[in-house]
N, C-alpha and C positions, 0 to 999 in steps of 0.2 A: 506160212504167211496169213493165212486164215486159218479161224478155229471154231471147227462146227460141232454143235453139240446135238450129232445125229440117233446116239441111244438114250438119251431122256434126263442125262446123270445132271445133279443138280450143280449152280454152279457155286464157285467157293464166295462164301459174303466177303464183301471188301470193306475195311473199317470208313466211317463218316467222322472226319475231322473239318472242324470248322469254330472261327470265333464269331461271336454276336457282344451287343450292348445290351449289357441287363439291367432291368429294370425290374422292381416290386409289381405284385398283382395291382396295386390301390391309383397304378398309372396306368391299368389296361381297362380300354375304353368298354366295357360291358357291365351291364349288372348283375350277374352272377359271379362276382369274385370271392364270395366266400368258400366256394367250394372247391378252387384253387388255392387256397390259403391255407384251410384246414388238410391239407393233404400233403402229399409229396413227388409231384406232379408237375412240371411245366406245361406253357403254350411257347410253339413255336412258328417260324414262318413258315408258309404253304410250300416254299421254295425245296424247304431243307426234306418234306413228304418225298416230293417228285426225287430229292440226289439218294434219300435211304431206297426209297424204291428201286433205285436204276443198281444199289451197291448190292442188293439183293443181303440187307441186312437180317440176323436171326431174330424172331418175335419170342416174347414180347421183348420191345425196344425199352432198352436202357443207355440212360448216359451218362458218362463219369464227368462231372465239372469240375476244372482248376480253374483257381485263380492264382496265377505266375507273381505277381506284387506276396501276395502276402503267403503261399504257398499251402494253400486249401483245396484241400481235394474232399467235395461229396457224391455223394449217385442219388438218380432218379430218373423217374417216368416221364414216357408225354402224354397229356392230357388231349388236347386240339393244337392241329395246327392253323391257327387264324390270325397269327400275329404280324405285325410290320414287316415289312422285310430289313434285313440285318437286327433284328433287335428279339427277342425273349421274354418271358413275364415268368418270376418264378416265389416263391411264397417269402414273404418277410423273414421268417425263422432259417429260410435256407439263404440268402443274403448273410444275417448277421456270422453265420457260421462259414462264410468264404471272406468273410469281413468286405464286402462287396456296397461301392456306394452306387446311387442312381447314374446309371450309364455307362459303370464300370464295365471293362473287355471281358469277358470271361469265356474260355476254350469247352468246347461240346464234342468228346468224342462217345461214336457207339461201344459198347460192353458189353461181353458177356458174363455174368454172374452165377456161382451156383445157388443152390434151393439154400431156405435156411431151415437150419434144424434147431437152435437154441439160441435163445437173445436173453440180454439182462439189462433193467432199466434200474436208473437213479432219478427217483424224483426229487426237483431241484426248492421244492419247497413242501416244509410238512403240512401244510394242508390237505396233500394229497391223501393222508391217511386217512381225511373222513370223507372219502367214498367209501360208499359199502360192499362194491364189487367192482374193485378196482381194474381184474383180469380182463372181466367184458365190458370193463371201460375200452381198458385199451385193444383189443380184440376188435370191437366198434370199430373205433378212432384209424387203426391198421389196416384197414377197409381202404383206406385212401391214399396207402402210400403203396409204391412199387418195390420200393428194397431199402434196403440200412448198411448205413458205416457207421463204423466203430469210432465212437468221441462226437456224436453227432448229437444237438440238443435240439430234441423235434421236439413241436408246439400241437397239444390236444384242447381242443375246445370238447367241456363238458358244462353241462349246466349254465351256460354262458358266460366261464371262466376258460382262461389257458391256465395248462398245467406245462410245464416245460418240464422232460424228460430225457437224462441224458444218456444214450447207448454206452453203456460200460464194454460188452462183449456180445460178439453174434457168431457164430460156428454154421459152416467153416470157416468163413473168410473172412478178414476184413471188411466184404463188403459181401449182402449177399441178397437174393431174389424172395420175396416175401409173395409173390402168387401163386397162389393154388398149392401152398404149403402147411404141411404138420410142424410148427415149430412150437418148442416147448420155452415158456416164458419165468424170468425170475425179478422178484424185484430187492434191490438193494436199499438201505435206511437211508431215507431221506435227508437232503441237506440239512444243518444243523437240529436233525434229532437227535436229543439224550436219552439213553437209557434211564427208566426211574429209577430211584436211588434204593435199592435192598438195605436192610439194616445188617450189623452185624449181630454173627450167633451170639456169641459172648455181651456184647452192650444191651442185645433185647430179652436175654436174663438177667442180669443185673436190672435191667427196670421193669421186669416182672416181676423179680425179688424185691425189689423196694416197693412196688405197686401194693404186693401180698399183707407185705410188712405194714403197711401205711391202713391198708383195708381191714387188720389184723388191729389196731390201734383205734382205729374207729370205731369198732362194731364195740368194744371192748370202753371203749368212754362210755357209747350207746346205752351200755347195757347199765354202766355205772350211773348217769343222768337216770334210766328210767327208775333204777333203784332207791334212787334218793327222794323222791318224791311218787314214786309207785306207778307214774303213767307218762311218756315222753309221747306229747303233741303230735299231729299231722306227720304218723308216720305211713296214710295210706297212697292210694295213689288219684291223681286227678282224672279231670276226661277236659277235652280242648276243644273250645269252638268250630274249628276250622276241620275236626275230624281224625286230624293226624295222632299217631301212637308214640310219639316221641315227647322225652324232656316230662312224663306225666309224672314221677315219681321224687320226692324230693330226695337229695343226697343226706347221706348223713354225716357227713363236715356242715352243713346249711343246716342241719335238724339240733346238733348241739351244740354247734359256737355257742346261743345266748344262753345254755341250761349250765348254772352254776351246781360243778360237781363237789359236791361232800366225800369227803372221805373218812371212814369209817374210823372209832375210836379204839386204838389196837389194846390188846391184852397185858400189861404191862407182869402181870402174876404169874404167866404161862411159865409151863414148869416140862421141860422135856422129856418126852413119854408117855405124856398124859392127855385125855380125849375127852372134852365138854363139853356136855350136849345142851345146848339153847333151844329153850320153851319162850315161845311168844306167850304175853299176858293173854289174861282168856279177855273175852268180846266183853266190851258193853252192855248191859243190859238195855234195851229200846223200848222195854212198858214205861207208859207214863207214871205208874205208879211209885217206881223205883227214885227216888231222889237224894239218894245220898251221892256222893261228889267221887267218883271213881278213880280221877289223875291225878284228886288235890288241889286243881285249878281253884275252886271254889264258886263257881260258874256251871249256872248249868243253864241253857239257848229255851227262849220259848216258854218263858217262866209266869211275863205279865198275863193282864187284864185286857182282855180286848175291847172293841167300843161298837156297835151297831148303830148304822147308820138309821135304822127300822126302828121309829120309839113305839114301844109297846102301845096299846091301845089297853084306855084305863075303862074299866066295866061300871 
């Protein structure tokens, strides 16, 4: 008829079931609401302190919410209990994911969870990828939640952006306790990231081969332009205002498009077997005294009468 608990033994917790009306943090009357937001965290009424007290629930307190309409089930923390009676305050991000409008019923019972040992995230947009230390991003950010389900799209505030991150998998459970645990973290490729495109082996020889061939073609005009006139232009390299080492060198497609190439006047007497060896004519002579006509032009530069501007001075 009675039952006395005369040697100390603890007593069995009894589960806390109960519905409230839920509402977003951005409807609970304080100005510290961002730090209910950025978490995963409830406030509840002082009421529901006093019934977990009496049911002699296990700490830390977790609660599994359903939403019965659209059949959503997440888990989480309490933060404070300071809130209205019958009513709850719980973060935007965990709303849209019970599909939950302002004032909607939502069911709160206590849970036990195990530790987590392994989580895997999906960030839901590539921008996530230009953080530089994405881990102790979310390491940081984890700080503020109590535990995770599996399909759940939690909201990180970093840099004064959300990143929304969608729990792929967490081990063991479905659902599991994120305090004071070693979990090891994985992240999966972000929503529409593409891999960069690798070329193929075979197409990036073939236009290396034709690269060769083409470069092979050029140097080979080059040489031909510089021969036909003995000196091809501006083949050194520049230096650039602004400091930089790029683009200083001209190409040699650009250095002979405008040199008109000659080509050589072939041997028509060449006789198979045979090896002729070509003597360039000997030099010019360059004393003035030399004037006879060397190529037959009949010209020879430098010939007149000069004039002085300085008229002599007559004695």
């Amino acid at each position: 008829m009675f039952s006395l608990n005369l040697f100390g033994e603890g007593l069995n917790p009894r589960p806390f079931d109960t519905n409230y009306r839920c509402y977003s943090v951005s409807m609970f009357p304080s100005s510290d609401k961002q730090a209910v937001e950025d978490g995963g965290k409830i406030i509840m009424p002082p009421s529901a302190l006093e019934q977990l007290t009496r049911l002699n629930v296990e700490y830390p307190m977790l609660f599994k919410l359903t939403n019965h309409r659209s059949k959503r089930v997440t888990h989480c923390g309490v933060l404070e209990f300071v809130a209205d009676e019958g009513k709850i305050y719980i973060p935007y991000w965990m709303m849209r994911n019970l599909l939950l409008d302002e004032g909607d019923n939502v069911q709160v019972q206590s849970v036990s969870v195990p530790v987590a040992t392994f989580s895997k995230f999906e960030p839901q947009n590539v921008e996530f990828l230009d953080i530089t230390n994405p881990k102790a991003v979310l390491e940081n950010a984890l700080r503020n939640f109590a535990c995770l389900t599996t399909d759940d799209v939690i909201a990180i505030n970093y840099n004064d952006r959300i990143y929304e991150m969608r729990v792929l998998e967490v081990r063991p459970g479905n659902a599991v306790s994120i305090i004071e645990c070693d979990m090891n973290v994985e992240f999966a490729a972000p929503v529409g990231y593409q891999e960069p495109q690798r070329p193929n082996a075979a197409s990036s020889g073939a236009i290396s081969a034709s690269e060769e061939e083409e470069q092979e073609v050029l140097t080979a005009a080059a040489v031909a332009a510089a021969g036909s006139e003995g000196y091809l232009a501006f083949q050194g390299s520049g230096c650039r205002l602004d400091g930089k080492k790029k683009n200083l060198q001209t190409p040699l497609k650009e250095l002979i498009q405008n040199v008109e190439l000659k080509r050589g006047v072939p041997d028509y007497n060449y006789e198979a077997g045979t090896i002729k060896f070509w003597r360039r004519p000997p030099p010019r002579s360059s004393t003035p005294s030399d004037k006879t006509d060397t190529d037959g032009s009949g010209f020879d530069a430098f010939q007149g009468e000069g004039t002085s501007l300085r008229q002599a001075k007559s004695k």
